[in-house]
N, C-alpha and C positions, 0 to 999 in steps of 0.2 A: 504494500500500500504506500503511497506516495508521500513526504512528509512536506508537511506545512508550517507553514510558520505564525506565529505567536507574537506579538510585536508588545509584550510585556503581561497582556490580559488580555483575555475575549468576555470579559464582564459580564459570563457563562457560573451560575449555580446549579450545583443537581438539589433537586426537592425530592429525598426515598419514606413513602410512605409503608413502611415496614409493614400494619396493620393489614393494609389493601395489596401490597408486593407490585404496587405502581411505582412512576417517577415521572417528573416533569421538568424542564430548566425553567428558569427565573432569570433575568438580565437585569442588570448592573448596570447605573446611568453613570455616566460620566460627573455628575453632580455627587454622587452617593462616593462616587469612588474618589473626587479632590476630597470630600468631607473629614470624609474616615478609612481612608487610606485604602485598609483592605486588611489582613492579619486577627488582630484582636478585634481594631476599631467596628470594620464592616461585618465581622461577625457579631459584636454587640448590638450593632445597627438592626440588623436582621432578625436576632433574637428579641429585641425589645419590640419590635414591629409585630412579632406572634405570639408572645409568650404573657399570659396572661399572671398577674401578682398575686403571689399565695396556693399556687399548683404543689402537688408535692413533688418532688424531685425522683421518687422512685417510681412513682405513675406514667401509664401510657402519654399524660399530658408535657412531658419535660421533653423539649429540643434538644437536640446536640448540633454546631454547627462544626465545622471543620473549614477551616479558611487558608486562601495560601495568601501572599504579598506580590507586591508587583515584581522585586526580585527574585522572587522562588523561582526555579528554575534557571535562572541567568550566570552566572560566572562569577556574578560581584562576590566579594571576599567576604565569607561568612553567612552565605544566605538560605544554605541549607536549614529551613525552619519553616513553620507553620503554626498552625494556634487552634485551637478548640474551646470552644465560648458552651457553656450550660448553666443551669440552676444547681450550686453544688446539692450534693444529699447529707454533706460532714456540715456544713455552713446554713445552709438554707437561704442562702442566697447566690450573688450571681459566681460563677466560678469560670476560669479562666487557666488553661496551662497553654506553655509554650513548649516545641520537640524540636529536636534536632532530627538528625536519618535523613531518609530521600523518598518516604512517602509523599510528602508534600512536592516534590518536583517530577514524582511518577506522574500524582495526580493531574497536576499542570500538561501532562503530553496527552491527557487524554481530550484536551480542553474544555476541562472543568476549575473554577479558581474556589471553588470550596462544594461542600456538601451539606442540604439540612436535611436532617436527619429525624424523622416523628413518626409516632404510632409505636406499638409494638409486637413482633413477633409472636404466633401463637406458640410457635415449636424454636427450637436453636436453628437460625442462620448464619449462612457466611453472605457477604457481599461482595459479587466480582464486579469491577467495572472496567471497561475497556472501549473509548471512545464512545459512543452513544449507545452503547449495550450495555446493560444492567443485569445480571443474572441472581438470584439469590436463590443458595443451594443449603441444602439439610446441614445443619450442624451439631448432630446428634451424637458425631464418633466422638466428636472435637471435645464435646463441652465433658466437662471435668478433670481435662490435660493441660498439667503446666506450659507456661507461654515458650519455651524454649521447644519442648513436642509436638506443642500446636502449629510454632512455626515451620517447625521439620517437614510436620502431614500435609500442608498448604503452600508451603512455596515450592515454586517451579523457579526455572530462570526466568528472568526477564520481570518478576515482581515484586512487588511492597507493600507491606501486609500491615495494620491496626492490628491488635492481637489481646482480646482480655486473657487473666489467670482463672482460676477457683475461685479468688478471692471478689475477683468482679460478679462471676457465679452466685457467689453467696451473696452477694448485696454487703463488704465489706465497707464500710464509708468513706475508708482513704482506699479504695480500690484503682491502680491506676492501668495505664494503657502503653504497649511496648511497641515499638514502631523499631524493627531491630535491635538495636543495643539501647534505643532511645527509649526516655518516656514521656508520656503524655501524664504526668506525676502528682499535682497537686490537687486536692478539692473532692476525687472520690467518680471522674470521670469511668472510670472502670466499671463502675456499680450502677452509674446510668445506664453504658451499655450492657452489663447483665440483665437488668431489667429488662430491659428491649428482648432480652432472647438473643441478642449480636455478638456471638463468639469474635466475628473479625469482618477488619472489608481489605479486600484484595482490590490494589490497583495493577493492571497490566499496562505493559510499556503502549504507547499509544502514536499516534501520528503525528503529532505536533511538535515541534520544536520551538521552543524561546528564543526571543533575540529581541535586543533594544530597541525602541522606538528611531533613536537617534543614537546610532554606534560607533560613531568620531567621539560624540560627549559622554556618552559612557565608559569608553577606553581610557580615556582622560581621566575621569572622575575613580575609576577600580586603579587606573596606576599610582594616582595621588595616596588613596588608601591603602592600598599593600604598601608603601613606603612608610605611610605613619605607623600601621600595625606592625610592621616590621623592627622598626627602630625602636618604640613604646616600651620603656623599662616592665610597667606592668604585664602589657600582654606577653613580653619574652620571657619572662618570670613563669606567668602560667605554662607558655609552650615546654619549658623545662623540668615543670613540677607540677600540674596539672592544675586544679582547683583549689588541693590543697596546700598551694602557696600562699593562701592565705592564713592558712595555719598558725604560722607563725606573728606576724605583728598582731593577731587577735590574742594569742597567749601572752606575747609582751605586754599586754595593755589591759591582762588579767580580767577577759570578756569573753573567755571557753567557758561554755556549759557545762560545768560535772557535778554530776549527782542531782538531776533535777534543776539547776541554774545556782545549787546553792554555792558552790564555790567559782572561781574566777581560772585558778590555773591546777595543774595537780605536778608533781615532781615526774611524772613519766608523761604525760602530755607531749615532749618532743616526737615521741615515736608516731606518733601521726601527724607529724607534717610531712609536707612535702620531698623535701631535703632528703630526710632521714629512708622512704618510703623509696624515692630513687633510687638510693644507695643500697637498702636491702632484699630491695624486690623487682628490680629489672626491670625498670619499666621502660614500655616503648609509646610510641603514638598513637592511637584508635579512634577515630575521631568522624565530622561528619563532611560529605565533600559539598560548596569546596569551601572547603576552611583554611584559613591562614594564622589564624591564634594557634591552636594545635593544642587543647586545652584536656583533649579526650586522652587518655593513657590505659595501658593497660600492663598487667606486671604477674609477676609466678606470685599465686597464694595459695596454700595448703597445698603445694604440688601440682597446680595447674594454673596457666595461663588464664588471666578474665580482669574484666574490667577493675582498674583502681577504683577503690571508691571514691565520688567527689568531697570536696569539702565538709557538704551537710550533712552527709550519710555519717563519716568519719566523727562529727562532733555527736549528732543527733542519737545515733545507734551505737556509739566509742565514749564520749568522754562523759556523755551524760546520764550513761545506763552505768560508769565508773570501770567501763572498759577501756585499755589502750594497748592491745596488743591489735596491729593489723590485719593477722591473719584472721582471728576472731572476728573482725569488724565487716572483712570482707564477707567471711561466711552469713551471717547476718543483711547484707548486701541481698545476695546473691540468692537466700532463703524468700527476701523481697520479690525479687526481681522476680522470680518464676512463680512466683504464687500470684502476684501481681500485684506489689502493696508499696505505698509510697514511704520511703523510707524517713520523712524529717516527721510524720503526724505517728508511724510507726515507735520510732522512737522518743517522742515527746507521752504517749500515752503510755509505754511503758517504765520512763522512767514516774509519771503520774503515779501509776498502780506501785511500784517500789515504794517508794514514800509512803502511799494510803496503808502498804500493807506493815510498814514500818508503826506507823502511826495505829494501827489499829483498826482502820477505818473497813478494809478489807482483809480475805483472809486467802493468800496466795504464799506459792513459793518462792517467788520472785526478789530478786533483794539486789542492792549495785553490787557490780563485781562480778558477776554468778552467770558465766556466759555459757553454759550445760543450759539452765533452767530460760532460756531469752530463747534461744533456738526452741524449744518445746514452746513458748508461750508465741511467739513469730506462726509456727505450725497453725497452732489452737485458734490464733484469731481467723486465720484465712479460712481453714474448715470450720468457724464455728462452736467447735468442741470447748466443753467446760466453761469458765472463766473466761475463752476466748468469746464468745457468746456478747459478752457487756463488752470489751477491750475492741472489739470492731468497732465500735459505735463514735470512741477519740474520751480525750479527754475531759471536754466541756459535759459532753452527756454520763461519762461515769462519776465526776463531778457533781454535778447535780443529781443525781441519785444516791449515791453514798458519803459528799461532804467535799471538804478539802479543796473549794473555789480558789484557793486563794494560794495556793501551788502547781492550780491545772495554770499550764505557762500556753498559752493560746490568746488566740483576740477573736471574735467573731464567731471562733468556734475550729477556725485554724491554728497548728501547733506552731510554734513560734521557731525559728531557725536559728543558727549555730553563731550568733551576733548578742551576748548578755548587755542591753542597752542601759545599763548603769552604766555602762562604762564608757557610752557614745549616746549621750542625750538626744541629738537630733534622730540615729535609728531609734530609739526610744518614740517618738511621735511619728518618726515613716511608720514603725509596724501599729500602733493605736487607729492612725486615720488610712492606711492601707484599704484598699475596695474588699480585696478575695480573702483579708484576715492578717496574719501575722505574718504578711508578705517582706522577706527582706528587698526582691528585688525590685519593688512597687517604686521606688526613690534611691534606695540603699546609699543613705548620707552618709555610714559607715566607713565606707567608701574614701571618702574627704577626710575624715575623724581622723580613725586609727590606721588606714594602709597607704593613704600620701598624704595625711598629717600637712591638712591646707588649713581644715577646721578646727580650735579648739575644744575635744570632746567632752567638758565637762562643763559647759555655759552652753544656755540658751540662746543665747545672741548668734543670728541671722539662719540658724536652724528652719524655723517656718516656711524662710526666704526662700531656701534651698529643699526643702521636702517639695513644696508647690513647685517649680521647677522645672525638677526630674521627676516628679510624677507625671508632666505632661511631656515631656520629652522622650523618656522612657516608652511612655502611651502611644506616641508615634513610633518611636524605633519599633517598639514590636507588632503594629500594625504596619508594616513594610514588604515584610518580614527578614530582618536582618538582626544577627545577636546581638544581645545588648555587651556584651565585653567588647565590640569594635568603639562604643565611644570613647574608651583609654587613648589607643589613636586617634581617633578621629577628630579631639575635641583637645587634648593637651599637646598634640606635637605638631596643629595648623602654627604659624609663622608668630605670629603676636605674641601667643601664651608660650610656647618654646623658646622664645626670646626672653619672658618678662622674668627676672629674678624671683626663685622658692618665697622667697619673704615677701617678697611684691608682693605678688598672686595671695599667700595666704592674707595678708591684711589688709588688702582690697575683701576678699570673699567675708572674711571676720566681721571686719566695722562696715564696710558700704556695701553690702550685696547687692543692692540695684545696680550699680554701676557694672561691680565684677559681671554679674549676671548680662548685663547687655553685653557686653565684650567678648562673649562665648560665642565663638565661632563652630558653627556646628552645619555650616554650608551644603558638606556633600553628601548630607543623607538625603535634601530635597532635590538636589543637583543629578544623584541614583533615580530618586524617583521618576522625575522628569524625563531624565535620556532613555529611561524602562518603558515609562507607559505614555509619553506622548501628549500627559496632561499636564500642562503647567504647575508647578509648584515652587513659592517663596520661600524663603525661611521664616517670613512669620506666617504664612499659611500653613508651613508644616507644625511650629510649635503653636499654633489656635488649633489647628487639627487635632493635639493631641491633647490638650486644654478639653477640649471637645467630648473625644473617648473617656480621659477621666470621667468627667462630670454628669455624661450619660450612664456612666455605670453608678457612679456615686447617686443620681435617680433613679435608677431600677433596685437599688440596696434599700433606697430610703423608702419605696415602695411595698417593698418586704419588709418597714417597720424597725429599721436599723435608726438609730437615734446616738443622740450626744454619747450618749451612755455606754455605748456600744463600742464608743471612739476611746479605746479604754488601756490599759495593759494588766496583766495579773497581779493580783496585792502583794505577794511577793518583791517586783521588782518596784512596786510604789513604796513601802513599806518596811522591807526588809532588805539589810544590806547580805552582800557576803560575806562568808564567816572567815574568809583570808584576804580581805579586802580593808588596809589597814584608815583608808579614806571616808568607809561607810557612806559611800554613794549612792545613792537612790534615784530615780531617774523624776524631776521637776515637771511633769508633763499640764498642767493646769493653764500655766503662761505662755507656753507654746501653742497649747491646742484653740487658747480664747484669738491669737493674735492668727493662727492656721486658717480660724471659721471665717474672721474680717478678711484674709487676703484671698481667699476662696469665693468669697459671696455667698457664703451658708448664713443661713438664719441660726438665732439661738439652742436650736435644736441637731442644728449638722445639715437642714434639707436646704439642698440650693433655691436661689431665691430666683422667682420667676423672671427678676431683669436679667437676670444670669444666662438662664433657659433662652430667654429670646436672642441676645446679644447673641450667645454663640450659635442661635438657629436650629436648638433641638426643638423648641418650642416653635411654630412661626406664626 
């Protein structure tokens, strides 16, 4: 069959109504797609247009959408990625992950830019699609085999496969979804699709081919960026040491989670860093194409070759269950991965249950340290069995049935990530007003704080400035769809900020964030856009764009009844310092979040206020 070309998007949806085993396409105006890009953004867009407030999420009623970006499929450096937009079932509100792999750029050849996804299957399905054919076949053998068998019985050459575990099966709440080595990880997407009945959807390689709208200015624009990402101390860091190169300046700055968040650092904590993990477990590259960070690694553990774990796994499932040997960490990983369970809600509700059972509160065997009794309890949540039964559900809901709010480390109902924001005030209010929950990467001020140490982490001052921001920037970058680790490059080594002296830069961002903040040159992600898809795009059309997707979502939350209150962090980290934390710092979030709601245009309550809505044109 002859292939065709793609000039960044054919503003092509598939509509699969599982229920009826129909499908329809939807078209993509050119209005819809300057608005909200495409990725997260035009997935929200779509969902908010269907999705009625107050659905339950494990009912036939809950959408899944599946979105690609205008550069999915193109060559730009990093842009292997995609997005999946739903009503979480852990959160009950709106939920949102981002993947790496090359499902999303299969999808693209068949010329489709995303999928929605409604109704639900009476028996187990698989979904093939392959250019305007849609098959959906029995998936009867399937359902009950871990994701790595499931993938084995269903892949042929030439495709790329969605893949739930057991654990989606079961309706596990942080159930996620495996897209080869990738996941579709946070919110409990996995357990949507087990509801549905949808073991998996298979994309085949299809006819189309991608190519820029304008291919002198795109060549331009990816040479610029491989030079920055190239050069960028941060992003060569990670290609070196994977994710958990961060590892390290968060243990410096004594903001490792162990034991529940009670402590800051632990005396064996180096062994999962990065550095250390290099050195004793070979690690090589694994990653998604095409990529130029190189952030994906994989290395020998327990006598096999598999993926390192990243960062969050490492703190989430390692420092904070009071585990730190690697190989342990991995196995736990990896007990994840194929049952199909996301590893930071995994190990935030296990280290919950530790504590409650410490405390009294429950009666388990589970206790830090004890990586025999984690691996049985990992098992137990995915199938259900015993105590795994409650422990599926996360830690807000075991919480609230058995006690101990005020240790479940979560916001919204999502577990909180491997950043203890005592010790980075502004991550302290990114994860509070976060959309999907205890999102680090929603802003990740962090970022500035503790790992290039632009911000001072322990004051208030210009935190707000900078969470609003990157929350809409971020919003856009990953409505693109392109990873957010390229803004390292892309934003610190353009010409002005790579010239401007470390002390400059930090005491402009410190005392005058307006200023700093306009001086941010973030040119060639609208510059990608443009030369991909043909529709013009500013840089301030892309940062109102993504002003935009925030605050659309932050109305479909508030819709669901999400309030000030909700904009919160666990009493723990308000209340309680750490017990080797010789500062006893607590994270000040009151004065940050009062001056967050004025520069947002929230009312006293958190809900955007209708001049807000009209200006950016959700409302019109």
């Amino acid at each position: 069959m002859p292939v065709k070309e793609i000039t960044g998007t054919l503003n092509n949806m598939l509509e699969i109504d599982l229920s009826k085993k129909i499908f329809s396409s939807i078209s993509i105006s050119d209005k819809e797609r300057q608005m909200y890009l495409g990725g997260k953004g035009l997935g929200l867009k779509l969902l908010y247009d269907r999705l009625k407030p107050g659905i339950d999420p494990l009912s036939e009623d809950n959408l899944i959408v599946i979105m690609t970006g205008v550069l999915t499929g193109t060559n730009a450096p990093c842009s292997g990625r995609f997005h999946a937009v739903f009503k979480s079932p852990l959160t009950k509100i709106m939920g949102s992950s981002s993947c790496g792999g090359s499902f999303g750029r299969q999808l693209k050849t068949n010329g489709w830019d995303g999928i929605i996804l409604k109704g639900k299957s009476d028996t187990p399905v698989t979904l093939q699609i392959h250019d305007d054919k849609i098959n959906f076949f029995d998936a009867s053998s399937l359902w009950g085999k871990e994701i790595e068998e499931a993938q084995t019985a269903i892949s042929t050459k030439n495709q790329e496969t969605l893949v739930i575990g057991p654990a989606g099966e079961n309706l596990v709440r942080f159930a996620n979804v495996a897209s080869g080595h990738r996941y579709l990880g946070r919110g409990g997407l996995g357990s949507v699709m087990g509801s549905k009945n949808l073991k998996a959807i298979v994309a085949l390689k299809g006819r189309y081919k991608v190519v820029p709208f304008d291919k002198k200015g795109f060549q331009k624009s990816k040479a610029r960026a491989s030079k920055y990402i190239n050069r960028n101390p941060t992003t060569l860091s990670m290609r070196q040491f994977g994710t958990a190169a961060n590892a390290n300046p968060i243990i410096k700055n004594n903001m490792l989670p162990v034991n529940n968040f009670t402590y800051g650092n632990h005396p064996d904590a180096a062994n999962i860093t990065g550095e250390v993990i290099k050195e004793n477990h070979n690690t090589t590259h694994h990653t998604c194409k095409p990529c130029s960070i190189l952030c994906g690694h994989k290395g020998m553990f327990n006598g096999k070759q598999t993926p390192v774990p990243e960062y969050e796994t490492l703190a989430l499932l390692g420092a904070n269950l009071g585990i730190f040997d690697p190989n342990d960490i991995s196995l736990f990983s990896d007990i994840c991965n194929q049952k199909g369970m996301d590893t930071i809600t995994a190990g935030g509700t296990l280290a919950w249950v530790m504590e409650a059972t410490e405390k009294g509160l429950v009666n388990t065997d589970l206790k830090f340290g004890s990586s025999g009794q984690i691996v049985k309890a990992l098992k137990n949540i995915a199938e259900l069995e015993g105590f795994g039964k409650e422990m599926a559900k996360g830690s807000r809901a075991l919480s609230n049935k058995f006690g101990g709010k005020e240790f479940a480390i979560q916001v919204k109902g999502l577990e909180m990530a491997g950043y203890d924001p005592r010790g980075a005030w502004g991550q302290g209010l990114g994860y509070a007003v976060a959309n999907r929950g205890a999102c680090h990467l929603s802003s990740f001020p962090v970022g500035f704080e503790n790992i290039l140490n632009l911000l001072k982490p322990d004051t208030i001052r210009a935190k707000p400035e900078f969470v609003k921001f990157f929350e809409n920037f971020y919003a856009a970058i990953n409505s693109m769809d392109i990873c957010q680790f390229t803004a390292y490059g892309l934003t610190l080594e353009v010409p002005l900020t790579k010239m401007t002296p470390h002390f400059v830069l930090g005491f402009l961002m410190q005392n005058i964030p307006v200023l700093a903040l306009s001086l941010v040159d973030f040119s060639l992600y609208p510059k990608f856009f443009s030369a991909a898809s043909g529709v013009s795009l500013s840089s301030r059309d892309f940062l109102k764009a993504g002003e935009r997707i925030h605050i659309l979502e932050r109305l479909m939350n508030t819709n669901e009844g999400i309030r000030k209150t909700d904009d919160t962090l666990p009493g723990r980290l308000l209340s309680e310092s750490q017990k080797n934390d010789p500062e006893k710092r607590l994270v000040p979030l009151e004065p940050m979040l009062e001056k967050y709601y004025k520069l947002r245009g929230y009312d006293k309550e958190g809900i955007p206020k209708q001049k807000l809505l009209k200006k950016l044109k959700i409302l019109l």
